[in-house]
C-alpha positions, 0 to 999 in steps of 0.5 A: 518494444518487447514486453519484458517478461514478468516476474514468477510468482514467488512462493517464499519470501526467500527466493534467491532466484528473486530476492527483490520479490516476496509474498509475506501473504497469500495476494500480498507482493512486498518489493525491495526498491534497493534490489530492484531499482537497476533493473526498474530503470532497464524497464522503465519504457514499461511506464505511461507517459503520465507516469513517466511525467511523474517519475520526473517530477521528483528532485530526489534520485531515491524517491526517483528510485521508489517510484520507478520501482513501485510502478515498474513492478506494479506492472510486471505483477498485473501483466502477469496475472492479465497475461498482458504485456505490462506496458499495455496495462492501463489505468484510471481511477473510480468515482471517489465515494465522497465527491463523486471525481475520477480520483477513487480507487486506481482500476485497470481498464477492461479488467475487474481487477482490484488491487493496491499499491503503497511505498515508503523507504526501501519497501513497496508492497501491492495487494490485489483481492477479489473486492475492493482493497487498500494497502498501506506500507510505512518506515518506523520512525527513528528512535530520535523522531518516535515522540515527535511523529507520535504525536503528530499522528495522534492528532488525527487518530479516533478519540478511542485510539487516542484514550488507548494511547494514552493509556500506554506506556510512552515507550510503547506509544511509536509502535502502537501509532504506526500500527494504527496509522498503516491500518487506517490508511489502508482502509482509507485507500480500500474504500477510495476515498484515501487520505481526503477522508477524516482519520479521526471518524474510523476506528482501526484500535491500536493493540495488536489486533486490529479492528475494522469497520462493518462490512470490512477486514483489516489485519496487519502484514509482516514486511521487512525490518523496521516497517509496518503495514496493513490491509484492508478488503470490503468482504461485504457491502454495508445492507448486504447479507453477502 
C-alpha cells in the first residue's frame, strides 16, 4: 500500500488549505471530525487490525466517525513528525503507575515520543511534548443538561473545588465544572494512570486559572466552539531539582 501522505503542519488555526487541521497551541493539533471524516474513511487501511477491531465495535456510524478520525489523523501527525509511513507507526501502552499493567500512557515502539489524544463530539485534539502529557477534550453540556452533569461531576471533584463551586453562582456552576474536569482528566491521562485514578485527591481549582500538582503544568486550551479542554505535561519528576 502507499502511505498516504501526511498532513502540513498547520500554522494557523485558519488554514483554508486545511480547515479540518488547527494548531490552537504550539505541540497542540485539534481535528474537526465532520470535515475530516470522508477522508478518514479513504485512509482507513492506515489503522492496525486491533483498531480497526475497535473501530467495528461501536454500533453508532458517528462514533464510528470519531474514532476513525481520531486515529486516522493520530497517525498522519506521528508519521510526519517520525518520517514514517503512518500505517507503519505502532503502539503499546506503559506500566501503569498505580498497578504496574501494560495499560499506562500510550507510546510508540522504538521512538521516545510523548503524545496524547482525546475526542468528544465533532473535536479531536492530540498533544505531543517532550515528557510525559495528557490531553483532555470535552463538549459543553447543553443548556438543559448543565445542572444534571454539573452535579454528577461534582461528586467526584476534590473537596476544595467542590467548596469553590459552591461558592458560585449556580448559573456559573456548568462552565467552571467542565473547566475543572478537562484539566483534571488530562493529568490523569499525563501521569498514566487515566480515569482508574480517584479525581477527588488532585487538585486541578476551578477558576480561571488552572492549578497543577508538583512537578507538573496544567493550562487551558482554546478549541473550537462550545468545548473546553486542557493539558497537562510533568516538567519535572517529584525529588528532582531538574
Amino acid at each position: 500500500m502507499t502511505a498516504a501522505p501526511a498532513p502540513a503542519p498547520a500554522t494557523r488555526t485558519d488554514d483554508p488549505a486545511q480547515p479540518w487541521l488547527s494548531s490552537p497551541a504550539p505541540g497542540l493539533w485539534a481535528v474537526r471530525v465532520s470535515l475530516y471524516a470522508e477522508r478518514a474513511r479513504e485512509l482507513e487501511g492506515t489503522l492496525d487490525d486491533a483498531e480497526r477491531a475497535r473501530l467495528q465495535g461501536f454500533r453508532r456510524a458517528a462514533d464510528r466517525d470519531q474514532y476513525r478520525v481520531a486515529h486516522v489523523a493520530l497517525r498522519q501527525l506521528l508519521g510526519d513528525r517520525l518520517g514514517r509511513d503512518p500505517a507503519q507507526v505502532r503502539f503499546f501502552r506503559e506500566p501503569c503507575p498505580g498497578c504496574g499493567a501494560p495499560h499506562g500512557r500510550p507510546a510508540v515502539t522504538d521512538a521516545p515520543l510523548h503524545f496524547s489524544l482525546s475526542h468528544a463530539g465533532d473535536a479531536v485534539l492530540v498533544a505531543f511534548a517532550d515528557g510525559p502529557v495528557g490531553v483532555d477534550v470535552e463538549r459543553r453540556p447543553a443548556p438543559e443538561l448543565a445542572a444534571q452533569v454539573s452535579s454528577e461531576l461534582a461528586e467526584v471533584l476534590h473537596p476544595a473545588e467542590r467548596a469553590e463551586l459552591s461558592a458560585l453562582p449556580a448559573g456559573e456552576r456548568p462552565a467552571a465544572v467542565a473547566r475543572c474536569w478537562s484539566r483534571k482528566e488530562a493529568y490523569l491521562k499525563g501521569v498514566g494512570i487515566g480515569l482508574g485514578g480517584n479525581p477527588t485527591l488532585t487538585y486541578v481549582g476551578t477558576g480561571a486559572t488552572a492549578s497543577a500538582p508538583p512537578g507538573w503544568t496544567v493550562t487551558d486550551v482554546p478549541v473550537f466552539p462550545g468545548y473546553v479542554a486542557a493539558r497537562a505535561v510533568r516538567t519535572r519528576r517529584l525529588g528532582s531539582s531538574n
